[in-house]
C-alpha positions in Angstrom: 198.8 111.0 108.6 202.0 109.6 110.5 201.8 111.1 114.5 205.1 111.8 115.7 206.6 110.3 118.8 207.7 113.2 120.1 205.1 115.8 121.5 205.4 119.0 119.8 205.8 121.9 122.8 204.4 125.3 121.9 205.9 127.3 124.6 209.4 127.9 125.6 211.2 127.5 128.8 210.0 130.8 130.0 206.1 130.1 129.3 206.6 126.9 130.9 208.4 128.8 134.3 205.3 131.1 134.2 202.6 128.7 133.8 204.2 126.7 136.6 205.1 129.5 139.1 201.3 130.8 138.4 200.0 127.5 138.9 202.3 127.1 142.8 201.2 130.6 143.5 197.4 129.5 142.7 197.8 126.3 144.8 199.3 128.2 147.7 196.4 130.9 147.6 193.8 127.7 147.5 195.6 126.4 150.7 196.0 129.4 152.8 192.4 130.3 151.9 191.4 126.7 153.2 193.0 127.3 156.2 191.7 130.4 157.0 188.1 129.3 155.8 188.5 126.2 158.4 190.0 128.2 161.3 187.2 130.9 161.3 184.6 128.0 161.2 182.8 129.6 157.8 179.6 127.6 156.1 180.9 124.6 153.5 179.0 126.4 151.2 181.5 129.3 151.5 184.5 126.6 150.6 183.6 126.6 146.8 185.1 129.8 146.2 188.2 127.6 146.5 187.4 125.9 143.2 188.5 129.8 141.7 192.4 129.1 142.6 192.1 125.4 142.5 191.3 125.3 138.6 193.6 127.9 138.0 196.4 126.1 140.2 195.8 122.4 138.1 195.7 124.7 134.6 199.0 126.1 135.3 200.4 123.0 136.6 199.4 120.7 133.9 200.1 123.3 130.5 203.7 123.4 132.4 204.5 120.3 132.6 202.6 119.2 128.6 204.6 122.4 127.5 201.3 123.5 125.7 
């Protein structure tokens, strides 16, 4: 079976502006939650509930830009 050389997207422009806005919106929830986990001096251990918005900010970020 021949591959072709150009990928194959499975969303359109307007899956690919959601996925990307949810990702930005998941990043920028990650960050301000760092910053307020830092300033009111909480445990480390407290910091992996960061990993929550994190994955879902490198999810939406990456099926964006692969259109997938």
């Amino acid at each position: 079976m021949e591959q072709s050389k150009h990928p194959v997207s499975n969303i359109g422009p307007g899956g690919q502006r959601k996925r990307a806005t949810w990702g930005a919106g998941s990043l920028a929830v990650a960050v301000g939650l760092a910053v307020v986990l830092i300033a009111t001096d909480q445990p480390r251990l407290f910091r992996l509930i960061l990993a929550v918005p994190l994955w879902g900010a490198g999810l939406g970020l990456l099926q964006a830009k692969g259109k997938t």
